[in-house]
py3Dmol code that shows the C-alpha trace and the ligand (Angstrom):
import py3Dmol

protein = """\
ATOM      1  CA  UNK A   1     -45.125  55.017  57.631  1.00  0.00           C
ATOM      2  CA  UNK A   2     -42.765  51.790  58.505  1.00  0.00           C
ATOM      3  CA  UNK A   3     -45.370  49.302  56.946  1.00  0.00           C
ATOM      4  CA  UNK A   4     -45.994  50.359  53.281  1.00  0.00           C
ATOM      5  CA  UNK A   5     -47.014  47.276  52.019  1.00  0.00           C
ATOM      6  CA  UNK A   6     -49.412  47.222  55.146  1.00  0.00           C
ATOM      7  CA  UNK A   7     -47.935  43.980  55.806  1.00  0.00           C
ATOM      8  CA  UNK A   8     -49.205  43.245  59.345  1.00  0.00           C
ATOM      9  CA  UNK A   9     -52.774  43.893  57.925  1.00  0.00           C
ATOM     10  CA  UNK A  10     -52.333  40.580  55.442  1.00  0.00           C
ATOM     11  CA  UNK A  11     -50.496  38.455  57.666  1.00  0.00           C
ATOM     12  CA  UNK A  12     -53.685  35.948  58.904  1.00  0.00           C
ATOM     13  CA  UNK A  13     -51.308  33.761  60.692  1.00  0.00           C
ATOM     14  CA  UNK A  14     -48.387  34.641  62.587  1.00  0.00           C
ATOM     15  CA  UNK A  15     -45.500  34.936  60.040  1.00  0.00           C
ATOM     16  CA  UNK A  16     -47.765  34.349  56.882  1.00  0.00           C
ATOM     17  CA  UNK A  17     -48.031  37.260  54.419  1.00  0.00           C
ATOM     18  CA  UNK A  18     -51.003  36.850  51.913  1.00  0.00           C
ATOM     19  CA  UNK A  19     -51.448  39.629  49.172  1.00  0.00           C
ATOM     20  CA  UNK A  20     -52.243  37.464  46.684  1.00  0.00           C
ATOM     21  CA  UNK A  21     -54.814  35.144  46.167  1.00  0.00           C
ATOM     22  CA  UNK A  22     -52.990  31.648  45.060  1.00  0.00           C
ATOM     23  CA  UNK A  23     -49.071  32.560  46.651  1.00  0.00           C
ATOM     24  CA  UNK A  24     -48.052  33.343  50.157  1.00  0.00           C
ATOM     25  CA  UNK A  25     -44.931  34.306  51.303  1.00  0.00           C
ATOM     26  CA  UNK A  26     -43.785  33.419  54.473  1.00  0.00           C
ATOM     27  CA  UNK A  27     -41.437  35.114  56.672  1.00  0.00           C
ATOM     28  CA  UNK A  28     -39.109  32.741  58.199  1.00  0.00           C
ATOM     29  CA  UNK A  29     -36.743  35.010  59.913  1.00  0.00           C
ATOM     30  CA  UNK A  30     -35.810  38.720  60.301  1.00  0.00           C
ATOM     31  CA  UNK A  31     -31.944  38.062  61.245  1.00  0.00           C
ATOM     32  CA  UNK A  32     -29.942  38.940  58.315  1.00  0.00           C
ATOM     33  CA  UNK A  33     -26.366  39.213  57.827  1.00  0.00           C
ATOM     34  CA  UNK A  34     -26.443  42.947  56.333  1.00  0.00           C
ATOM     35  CA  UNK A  35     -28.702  45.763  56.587  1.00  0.00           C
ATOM     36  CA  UNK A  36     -29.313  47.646  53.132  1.00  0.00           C
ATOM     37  CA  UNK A  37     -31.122  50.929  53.827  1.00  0.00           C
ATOM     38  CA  UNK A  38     -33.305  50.288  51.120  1.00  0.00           C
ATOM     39  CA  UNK A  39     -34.813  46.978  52.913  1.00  0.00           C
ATOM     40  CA  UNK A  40     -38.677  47.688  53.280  1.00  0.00           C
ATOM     41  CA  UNK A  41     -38.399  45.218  55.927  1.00  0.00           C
ATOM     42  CA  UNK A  42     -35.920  46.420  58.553  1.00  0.00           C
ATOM     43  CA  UNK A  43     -38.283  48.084  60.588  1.00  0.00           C
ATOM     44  CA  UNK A  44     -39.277  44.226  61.290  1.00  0.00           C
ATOM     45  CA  UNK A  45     -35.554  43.698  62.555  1.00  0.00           C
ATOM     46  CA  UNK A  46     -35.312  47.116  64.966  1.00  0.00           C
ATOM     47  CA  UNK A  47     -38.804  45.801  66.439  1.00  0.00           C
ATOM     48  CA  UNK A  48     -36.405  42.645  67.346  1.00  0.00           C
ATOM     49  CA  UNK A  49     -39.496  40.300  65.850  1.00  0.00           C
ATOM     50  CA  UNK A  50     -38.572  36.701  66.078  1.00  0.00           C
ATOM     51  CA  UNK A  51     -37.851  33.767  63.788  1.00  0.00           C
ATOM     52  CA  UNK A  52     -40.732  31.401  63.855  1.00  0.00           C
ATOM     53  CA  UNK A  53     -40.593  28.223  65.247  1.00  0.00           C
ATOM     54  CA  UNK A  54     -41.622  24.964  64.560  1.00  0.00           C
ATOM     55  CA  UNK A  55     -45.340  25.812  66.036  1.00  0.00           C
ATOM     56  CA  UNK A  56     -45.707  28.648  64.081  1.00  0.00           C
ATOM     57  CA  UNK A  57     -44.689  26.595  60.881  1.00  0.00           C
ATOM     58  CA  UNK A  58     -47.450  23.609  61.726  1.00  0.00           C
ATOM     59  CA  UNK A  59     -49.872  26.967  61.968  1.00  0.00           C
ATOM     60  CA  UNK A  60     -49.144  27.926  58.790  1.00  0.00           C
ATOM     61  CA  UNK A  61     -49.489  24.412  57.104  1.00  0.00           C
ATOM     62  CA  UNK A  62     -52.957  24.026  58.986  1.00  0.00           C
ATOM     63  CA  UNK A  63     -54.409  27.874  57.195  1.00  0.00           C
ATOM     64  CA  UNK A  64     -52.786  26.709  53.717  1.00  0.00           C
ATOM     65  CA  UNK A  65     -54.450  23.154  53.766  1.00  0.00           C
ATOM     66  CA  UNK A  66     -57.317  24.867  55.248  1.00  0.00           C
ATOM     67  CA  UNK A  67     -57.102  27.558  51.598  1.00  0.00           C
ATOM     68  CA  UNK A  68     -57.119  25.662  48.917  1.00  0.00           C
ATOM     69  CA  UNK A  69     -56.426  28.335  46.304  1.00  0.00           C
ATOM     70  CA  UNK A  70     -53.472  28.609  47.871  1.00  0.00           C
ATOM     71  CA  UNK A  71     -50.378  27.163  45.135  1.00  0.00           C
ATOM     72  CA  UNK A  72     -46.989  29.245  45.629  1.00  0.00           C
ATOM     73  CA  UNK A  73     -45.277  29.705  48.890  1.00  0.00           C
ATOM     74  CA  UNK A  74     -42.670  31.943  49.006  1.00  0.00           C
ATOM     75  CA  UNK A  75     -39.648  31.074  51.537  1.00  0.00           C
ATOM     76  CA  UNK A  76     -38.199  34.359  52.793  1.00  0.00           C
ATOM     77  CA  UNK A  77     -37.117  36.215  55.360  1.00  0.00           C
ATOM     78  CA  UNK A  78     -34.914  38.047  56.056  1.00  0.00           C
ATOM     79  CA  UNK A  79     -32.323  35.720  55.039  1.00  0.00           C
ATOM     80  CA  UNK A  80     -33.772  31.954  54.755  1.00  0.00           C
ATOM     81  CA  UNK A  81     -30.220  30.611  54.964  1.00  0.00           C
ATOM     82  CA  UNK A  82     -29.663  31.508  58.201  1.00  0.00           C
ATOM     83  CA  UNK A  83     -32.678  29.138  59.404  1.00  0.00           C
ATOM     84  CA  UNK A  84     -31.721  26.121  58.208  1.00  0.00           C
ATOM     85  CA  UNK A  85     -33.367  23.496  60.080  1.00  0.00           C
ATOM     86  CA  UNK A  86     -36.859  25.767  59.981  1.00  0.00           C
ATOM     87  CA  UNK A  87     -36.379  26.014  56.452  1.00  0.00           C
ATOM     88  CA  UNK A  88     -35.763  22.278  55.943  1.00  0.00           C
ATOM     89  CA  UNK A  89     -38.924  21.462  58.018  1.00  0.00           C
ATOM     90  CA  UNK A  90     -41.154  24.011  55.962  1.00  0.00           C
ATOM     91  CA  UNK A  91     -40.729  22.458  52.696  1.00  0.00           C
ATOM     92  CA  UNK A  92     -41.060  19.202  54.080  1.00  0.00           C
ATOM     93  CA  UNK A  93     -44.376  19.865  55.702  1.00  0.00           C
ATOM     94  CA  UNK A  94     -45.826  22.450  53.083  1.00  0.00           C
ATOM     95  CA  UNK A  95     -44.318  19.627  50.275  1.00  0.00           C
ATOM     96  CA  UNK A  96     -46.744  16.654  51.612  1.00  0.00           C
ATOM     97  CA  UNK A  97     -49.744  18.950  50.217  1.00  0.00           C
ATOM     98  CA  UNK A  98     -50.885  18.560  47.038  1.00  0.00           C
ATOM     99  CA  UNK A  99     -52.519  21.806  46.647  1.00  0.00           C
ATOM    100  CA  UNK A 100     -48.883  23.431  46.560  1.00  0.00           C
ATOM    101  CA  UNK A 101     -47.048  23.394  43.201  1.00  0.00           C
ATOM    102  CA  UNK A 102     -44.016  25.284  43.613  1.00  0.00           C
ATOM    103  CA  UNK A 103     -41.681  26.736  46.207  1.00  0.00           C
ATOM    104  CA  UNK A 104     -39.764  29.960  45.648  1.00  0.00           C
ATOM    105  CA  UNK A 105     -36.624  30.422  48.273  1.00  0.00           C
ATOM    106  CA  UNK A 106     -35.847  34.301  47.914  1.00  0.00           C
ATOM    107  CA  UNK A 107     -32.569  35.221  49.294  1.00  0.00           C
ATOM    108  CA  UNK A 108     -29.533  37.297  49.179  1.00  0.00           C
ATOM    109  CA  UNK A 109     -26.755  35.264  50.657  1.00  0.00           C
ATOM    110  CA  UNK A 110     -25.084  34.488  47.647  1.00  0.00           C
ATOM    111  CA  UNK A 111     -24.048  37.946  47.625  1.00  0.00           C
ATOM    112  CA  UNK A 112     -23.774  38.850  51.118  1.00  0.00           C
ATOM    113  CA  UNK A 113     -22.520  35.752  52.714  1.00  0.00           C
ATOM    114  CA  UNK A 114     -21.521  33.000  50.086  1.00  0.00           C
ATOM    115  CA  UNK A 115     -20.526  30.702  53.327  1.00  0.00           C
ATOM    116  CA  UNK A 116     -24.320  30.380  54.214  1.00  0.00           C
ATOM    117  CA  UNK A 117     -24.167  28.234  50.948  1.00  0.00           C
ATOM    118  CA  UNK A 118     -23.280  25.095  53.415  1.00  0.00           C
ATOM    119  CA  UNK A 119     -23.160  21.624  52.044  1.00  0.00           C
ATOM    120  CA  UNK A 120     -25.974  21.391  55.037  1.00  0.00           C
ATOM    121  CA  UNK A 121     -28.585  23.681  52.584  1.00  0.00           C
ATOM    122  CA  UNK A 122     -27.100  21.995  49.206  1.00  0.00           C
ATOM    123  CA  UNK A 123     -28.356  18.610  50.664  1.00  0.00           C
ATOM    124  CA  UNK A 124     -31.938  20.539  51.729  1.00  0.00           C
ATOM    125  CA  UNK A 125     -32.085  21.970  48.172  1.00  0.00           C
ATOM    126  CA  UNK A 126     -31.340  18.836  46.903  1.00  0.00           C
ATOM    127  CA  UNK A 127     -33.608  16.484  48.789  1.00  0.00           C
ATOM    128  CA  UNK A 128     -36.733  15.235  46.815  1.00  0.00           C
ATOM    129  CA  UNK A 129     -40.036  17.599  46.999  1.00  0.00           C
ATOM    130  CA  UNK A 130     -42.865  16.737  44.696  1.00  0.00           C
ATOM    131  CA  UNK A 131     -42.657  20.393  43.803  1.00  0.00           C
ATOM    132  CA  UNK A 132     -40.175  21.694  41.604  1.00  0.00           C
ATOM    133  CA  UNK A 133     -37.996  24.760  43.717  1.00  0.00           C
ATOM    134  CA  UNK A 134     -36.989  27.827  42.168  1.00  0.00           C
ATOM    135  CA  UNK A 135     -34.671  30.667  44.021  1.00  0.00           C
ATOM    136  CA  UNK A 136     -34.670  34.029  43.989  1.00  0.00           C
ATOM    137  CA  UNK A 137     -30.771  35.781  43.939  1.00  0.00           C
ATOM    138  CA  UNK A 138     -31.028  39.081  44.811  1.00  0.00           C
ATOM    139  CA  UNK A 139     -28.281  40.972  42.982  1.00  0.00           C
ATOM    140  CA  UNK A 140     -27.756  44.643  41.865  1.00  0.00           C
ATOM    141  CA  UNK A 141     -24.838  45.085  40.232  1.00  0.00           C
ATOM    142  CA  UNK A 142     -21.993  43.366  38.165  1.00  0.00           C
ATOM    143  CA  UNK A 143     -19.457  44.161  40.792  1.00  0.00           C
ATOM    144  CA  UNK A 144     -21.309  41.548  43.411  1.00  0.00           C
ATOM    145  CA  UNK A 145     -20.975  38.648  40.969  1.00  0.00           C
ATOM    146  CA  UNK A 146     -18.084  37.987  42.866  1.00  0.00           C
ATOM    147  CA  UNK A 147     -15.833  34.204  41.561  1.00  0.00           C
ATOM    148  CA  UNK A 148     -17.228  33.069  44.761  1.00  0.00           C
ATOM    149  CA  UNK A 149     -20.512  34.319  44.415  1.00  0.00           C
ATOM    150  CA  UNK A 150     -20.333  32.197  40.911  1.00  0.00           C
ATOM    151  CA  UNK A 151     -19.512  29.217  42.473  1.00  0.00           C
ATOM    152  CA  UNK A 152     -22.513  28.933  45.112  1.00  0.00           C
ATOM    153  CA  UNK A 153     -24.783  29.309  42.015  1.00  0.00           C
ATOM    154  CA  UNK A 154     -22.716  26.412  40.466  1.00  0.00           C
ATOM    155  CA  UNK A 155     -23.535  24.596  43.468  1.00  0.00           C
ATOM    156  CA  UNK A 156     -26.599  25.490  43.898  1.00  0.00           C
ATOM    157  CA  UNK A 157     -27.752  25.108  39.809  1.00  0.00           C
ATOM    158  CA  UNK A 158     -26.315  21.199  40.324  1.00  0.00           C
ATOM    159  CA  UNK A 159     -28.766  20.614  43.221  1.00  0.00           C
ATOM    160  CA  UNK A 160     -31.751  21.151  39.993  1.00  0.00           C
ATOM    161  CA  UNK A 161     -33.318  23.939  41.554  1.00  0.00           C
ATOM    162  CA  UNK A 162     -34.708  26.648  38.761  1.00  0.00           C
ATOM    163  CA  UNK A 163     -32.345  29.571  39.659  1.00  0.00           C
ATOM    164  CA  UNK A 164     -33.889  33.555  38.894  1.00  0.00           C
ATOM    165  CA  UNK A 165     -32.656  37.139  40.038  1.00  0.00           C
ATOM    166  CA  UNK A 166     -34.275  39.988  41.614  1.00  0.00           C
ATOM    167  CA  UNK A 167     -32.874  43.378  41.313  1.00  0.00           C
ATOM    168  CA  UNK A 168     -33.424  47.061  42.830  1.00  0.00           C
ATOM    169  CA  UNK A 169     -32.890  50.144  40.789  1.00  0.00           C
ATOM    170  CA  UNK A 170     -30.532  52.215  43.114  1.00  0.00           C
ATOM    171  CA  UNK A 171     -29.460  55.926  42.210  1.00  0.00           C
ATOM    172  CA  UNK A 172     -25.565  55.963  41.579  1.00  0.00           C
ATOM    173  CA  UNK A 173     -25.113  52.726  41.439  1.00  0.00           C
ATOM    174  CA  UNK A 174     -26.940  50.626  38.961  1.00  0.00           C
ATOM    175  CA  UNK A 175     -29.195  53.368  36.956  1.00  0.00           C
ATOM    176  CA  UNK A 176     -26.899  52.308  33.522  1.00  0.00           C
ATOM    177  CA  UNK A 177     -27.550  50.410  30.794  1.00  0.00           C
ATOM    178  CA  UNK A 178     -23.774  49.420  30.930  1.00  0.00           C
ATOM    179  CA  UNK A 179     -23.687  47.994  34.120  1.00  0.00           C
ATOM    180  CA  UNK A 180     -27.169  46.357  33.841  1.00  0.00           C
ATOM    181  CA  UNK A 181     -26.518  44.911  30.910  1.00  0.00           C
ATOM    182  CA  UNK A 182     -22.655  43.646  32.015  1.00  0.00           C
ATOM    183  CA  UNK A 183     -25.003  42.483  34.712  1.00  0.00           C
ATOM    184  CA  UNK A 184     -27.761  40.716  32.622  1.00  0.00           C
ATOM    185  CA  UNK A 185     -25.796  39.311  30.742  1.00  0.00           C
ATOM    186  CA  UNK A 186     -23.807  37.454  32.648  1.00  0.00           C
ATOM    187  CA  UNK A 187     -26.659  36.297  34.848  1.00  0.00           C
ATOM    188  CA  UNK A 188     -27.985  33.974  31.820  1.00  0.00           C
ATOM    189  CA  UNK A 189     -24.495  32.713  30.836  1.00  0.00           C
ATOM    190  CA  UNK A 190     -24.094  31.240  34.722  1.00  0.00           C
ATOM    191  CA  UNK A 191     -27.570  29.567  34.742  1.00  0.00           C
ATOM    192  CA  UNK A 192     -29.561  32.660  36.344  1.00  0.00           C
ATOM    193  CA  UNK A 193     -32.628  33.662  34.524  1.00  0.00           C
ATOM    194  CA  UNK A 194     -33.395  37.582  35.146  1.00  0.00           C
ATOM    195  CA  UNK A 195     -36.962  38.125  36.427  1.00  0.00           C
ATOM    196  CA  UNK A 196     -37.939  41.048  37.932  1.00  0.00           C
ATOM    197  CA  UNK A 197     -36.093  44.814  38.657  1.00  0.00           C
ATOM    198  CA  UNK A 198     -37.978  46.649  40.968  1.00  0.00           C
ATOM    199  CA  UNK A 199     -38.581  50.373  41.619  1.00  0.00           C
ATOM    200  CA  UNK A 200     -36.804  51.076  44.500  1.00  0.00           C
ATOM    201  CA  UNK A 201     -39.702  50.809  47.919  1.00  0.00           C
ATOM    202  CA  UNK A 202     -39.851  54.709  48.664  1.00  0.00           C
ATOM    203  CA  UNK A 203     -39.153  54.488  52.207  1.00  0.00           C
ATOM    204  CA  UNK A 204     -38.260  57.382  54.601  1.00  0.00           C
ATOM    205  CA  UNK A 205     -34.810  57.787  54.806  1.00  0.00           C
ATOM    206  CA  UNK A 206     -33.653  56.539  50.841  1.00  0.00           C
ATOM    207  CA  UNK A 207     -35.103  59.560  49.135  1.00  0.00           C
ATOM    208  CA  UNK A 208     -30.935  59.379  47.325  1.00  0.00           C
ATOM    209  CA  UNK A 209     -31.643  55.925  46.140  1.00  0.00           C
ATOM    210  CA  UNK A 210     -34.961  56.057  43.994  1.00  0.00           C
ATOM    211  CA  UNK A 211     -34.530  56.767  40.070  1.00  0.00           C
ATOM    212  CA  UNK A 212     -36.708  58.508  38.260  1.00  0.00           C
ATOM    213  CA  UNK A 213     -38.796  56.008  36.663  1.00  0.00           C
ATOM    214  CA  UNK A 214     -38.675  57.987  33.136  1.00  0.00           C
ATOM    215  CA  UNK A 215     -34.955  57.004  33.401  1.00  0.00           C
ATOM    216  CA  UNK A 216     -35.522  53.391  34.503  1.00  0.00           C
ATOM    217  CA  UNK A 217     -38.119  52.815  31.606  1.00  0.00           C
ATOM    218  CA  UNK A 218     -35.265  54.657  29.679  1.00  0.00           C
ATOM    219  CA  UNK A 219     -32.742  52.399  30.758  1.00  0.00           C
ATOM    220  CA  UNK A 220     -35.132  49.066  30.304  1.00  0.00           C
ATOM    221  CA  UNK A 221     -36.223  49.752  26.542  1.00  0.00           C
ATOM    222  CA  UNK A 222     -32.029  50.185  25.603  1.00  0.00           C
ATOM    223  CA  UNK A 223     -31.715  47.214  27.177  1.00  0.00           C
ATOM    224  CA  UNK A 224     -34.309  45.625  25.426  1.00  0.00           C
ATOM    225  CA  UNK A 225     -33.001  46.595  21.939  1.00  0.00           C
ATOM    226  CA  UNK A 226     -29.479  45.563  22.803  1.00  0.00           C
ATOM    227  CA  UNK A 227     -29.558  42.120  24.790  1.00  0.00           C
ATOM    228  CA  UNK A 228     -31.236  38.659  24.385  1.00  0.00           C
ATOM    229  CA  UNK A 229     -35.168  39.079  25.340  1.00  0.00           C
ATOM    230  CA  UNK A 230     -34.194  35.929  28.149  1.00  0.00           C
ATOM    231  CA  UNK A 231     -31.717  38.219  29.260  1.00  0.00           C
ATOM    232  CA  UNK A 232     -34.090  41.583  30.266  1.00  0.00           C
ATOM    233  CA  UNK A 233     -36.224  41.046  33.633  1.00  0.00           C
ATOM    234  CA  UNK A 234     -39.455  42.806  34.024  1.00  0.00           C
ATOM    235  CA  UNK A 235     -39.607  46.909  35.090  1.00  0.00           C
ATOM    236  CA  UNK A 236     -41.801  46.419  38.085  1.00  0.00           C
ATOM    237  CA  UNK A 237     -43.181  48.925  40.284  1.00  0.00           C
ATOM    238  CA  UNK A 238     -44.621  47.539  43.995  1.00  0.00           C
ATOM    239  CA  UNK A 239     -47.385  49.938  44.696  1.00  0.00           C
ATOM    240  CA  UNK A 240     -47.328  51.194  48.635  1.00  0.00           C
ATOM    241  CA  UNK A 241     -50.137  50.037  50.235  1.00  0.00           C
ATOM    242  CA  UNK A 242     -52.055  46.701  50.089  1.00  0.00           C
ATOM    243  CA  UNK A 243     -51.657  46.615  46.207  1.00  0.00           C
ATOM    244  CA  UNK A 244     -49.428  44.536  43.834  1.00  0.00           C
ATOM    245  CA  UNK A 245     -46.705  43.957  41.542  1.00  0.00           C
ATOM    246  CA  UNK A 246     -47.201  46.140  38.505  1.00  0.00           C
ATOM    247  CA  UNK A 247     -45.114  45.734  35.002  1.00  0.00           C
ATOM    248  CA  UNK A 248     -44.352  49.011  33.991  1.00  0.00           C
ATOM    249  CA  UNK A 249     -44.995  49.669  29.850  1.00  0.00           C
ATOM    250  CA  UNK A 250     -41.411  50.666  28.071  1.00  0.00           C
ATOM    251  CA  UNK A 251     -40.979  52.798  25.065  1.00  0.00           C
ATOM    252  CA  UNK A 252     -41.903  50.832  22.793  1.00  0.00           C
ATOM    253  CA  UNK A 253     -45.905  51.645  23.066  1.00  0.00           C
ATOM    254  CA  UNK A 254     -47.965  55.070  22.379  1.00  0.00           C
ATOM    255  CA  UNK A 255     -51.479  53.789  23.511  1.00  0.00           C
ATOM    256  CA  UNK A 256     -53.303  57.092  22.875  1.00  0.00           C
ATOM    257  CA  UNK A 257     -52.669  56.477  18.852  1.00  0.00           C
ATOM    258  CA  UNK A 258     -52.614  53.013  18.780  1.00  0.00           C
ATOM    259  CA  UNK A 259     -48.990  52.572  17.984  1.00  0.00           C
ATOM    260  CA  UNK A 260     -46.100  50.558  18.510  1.00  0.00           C
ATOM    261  CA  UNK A 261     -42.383  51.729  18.342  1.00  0.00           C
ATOM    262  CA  UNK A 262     -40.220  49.327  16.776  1.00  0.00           C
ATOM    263  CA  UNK A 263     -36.217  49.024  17.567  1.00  0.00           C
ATOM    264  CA  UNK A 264     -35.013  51.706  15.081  1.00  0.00           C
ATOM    265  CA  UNK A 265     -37.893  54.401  15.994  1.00  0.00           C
ATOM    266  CA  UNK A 266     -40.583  53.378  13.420  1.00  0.00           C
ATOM    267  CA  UNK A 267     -44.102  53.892  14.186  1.00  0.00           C
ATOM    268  CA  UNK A 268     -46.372  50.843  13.474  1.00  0.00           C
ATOM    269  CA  UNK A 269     -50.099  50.972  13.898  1.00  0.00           C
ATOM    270  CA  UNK A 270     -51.861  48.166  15.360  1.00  0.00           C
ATOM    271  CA  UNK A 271     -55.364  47.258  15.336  1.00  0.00           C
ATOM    272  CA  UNK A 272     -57.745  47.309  18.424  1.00  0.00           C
TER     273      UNK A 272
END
"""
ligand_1 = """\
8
LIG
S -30.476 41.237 52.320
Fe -32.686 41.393 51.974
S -33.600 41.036 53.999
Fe -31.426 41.473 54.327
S -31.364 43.664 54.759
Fe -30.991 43.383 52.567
S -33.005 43.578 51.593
Fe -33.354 43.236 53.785
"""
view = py3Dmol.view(width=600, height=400)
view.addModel(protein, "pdb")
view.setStyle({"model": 0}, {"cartoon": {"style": "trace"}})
view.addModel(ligand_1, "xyz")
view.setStyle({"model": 1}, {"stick": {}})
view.zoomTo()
view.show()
């Protein structure tokens, strides 16, 4: 199945995904500049499914106002940065109502294509929303924290915008506590907070990529020993289907007895 997250099934208004009660995220574009195999999305980009437009935005405004619960958008894509003047006009519409308290921009550019960080999006980022904006980098691995990839998140940190990573677990390349931590680690000194690291989506076709998840939880709790606690993101596994975001438990619990692990291996009973 092409759909996992059954997508099309939560998507009340063209381009709107809803699987959650008070955020949305909406999809702004399929164009991309790459195509990573593990992208749960691409079968979005063979179908040749537009960007929205303008119309579609004012749609989406009308079904938030009209859901009142409704506090988080989610700016995605694809690639946001390649829609500039749609993206520009979404958080100026969806930032005139009061029900929404934050944006998130989720992206990959600064990774894939530094140049889409244009003084033309600085200015967007840094125009005044009565919401505060945070963005998402998506980055796997050391090696793509590139001296120019370091200075678009200057830039970008300057504009104020609240700056957080997303990551992937991927087999052979980033299934290490050294390069996750090299990783980590450097994230926090440049301004980036690390957030989540996600199972990787078992799609057909990436079977090579996933990890075990006894190694990731493995790789998660070293982590957690080693670095800063601001400096470990959340093990997350997105369940397939019309589910959610799950944090997934490290080593450091043994719920059948009722006991905690410390760092050096100690058992430590807790109370109900
Ligand atoms: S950068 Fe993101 S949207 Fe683009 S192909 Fe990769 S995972 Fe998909």
């Amino acid at each position: 199945m092409k759909d996992i997250f059954f997508e099309d099934k939560v998507t009340p208004v063209k381009g709107l995904i809803r699987r959650y009660k008070t955020r949305v995220l909406i999809e702004l574009t399929y164009l991309c500049p790459v195509d990573c195999e593990f992208c749960f999305r691409k079968w979005k980009k063979e179908e040749k499914r537009e960007s929205l437009t303008r119309k579609d935005i004012d749609k989406i405004v009308d079904y938030i106002f009209k859901n009142k619960e409704i506090a988080e958008v989610i700016l995605s894509g694809g690639e946001p940065l390649m829609v500039l003047d749609l993206l520009k006009y979404s958080l100026e519409k969806l930032s005139a109502l009061d029900q929404i308290k934050i944006f998130r921009i989720h992206s990959r550019a600064l990774v894939t294509a530094p140049l889409l960080v244009s003084e033309k999006f600085l200015k967007i980022l840094g125009q005044k929303y009565k919401q505060i904006i945070y963005f998402s980098v998506h980055i796997n691995h050391i090696n793509e924290l590139t001296s120019e990839t370091e200075k678009v998140i200057e830039k970008i940190r300057k504009t104020g915008v609240i700056l957080y990573s997303q990551s992937v677990f991927l087999k052979g390349f980033n299934d290490s506590v050294e390069v996750l931590e090299k990783l980590f680690c450097r994230l926090i000194e440049i301004g980036v907070r690390p957030y989540n690291i996600y199972q990787c989506n078992k799609i057909e076709g990436i079977e090579n990529f996933i990890v075990p998840l006894k190694k990731e939880i493995k790789i998660m709790t070293e982590l957690r020993k080693n670095i800063s606690g601001f400096a470990c993101p959340t093990l997350i596994i997105d369940v397939p289907g019309n589910a959610n975001k799950i944090p997934v438990p490290l080593d450091f619990w043994d719920f059948k007895t009722n006991t905690l692990i410390d760092f050096n291996g100690n058992r430590v009973e807790i109370d109900e």
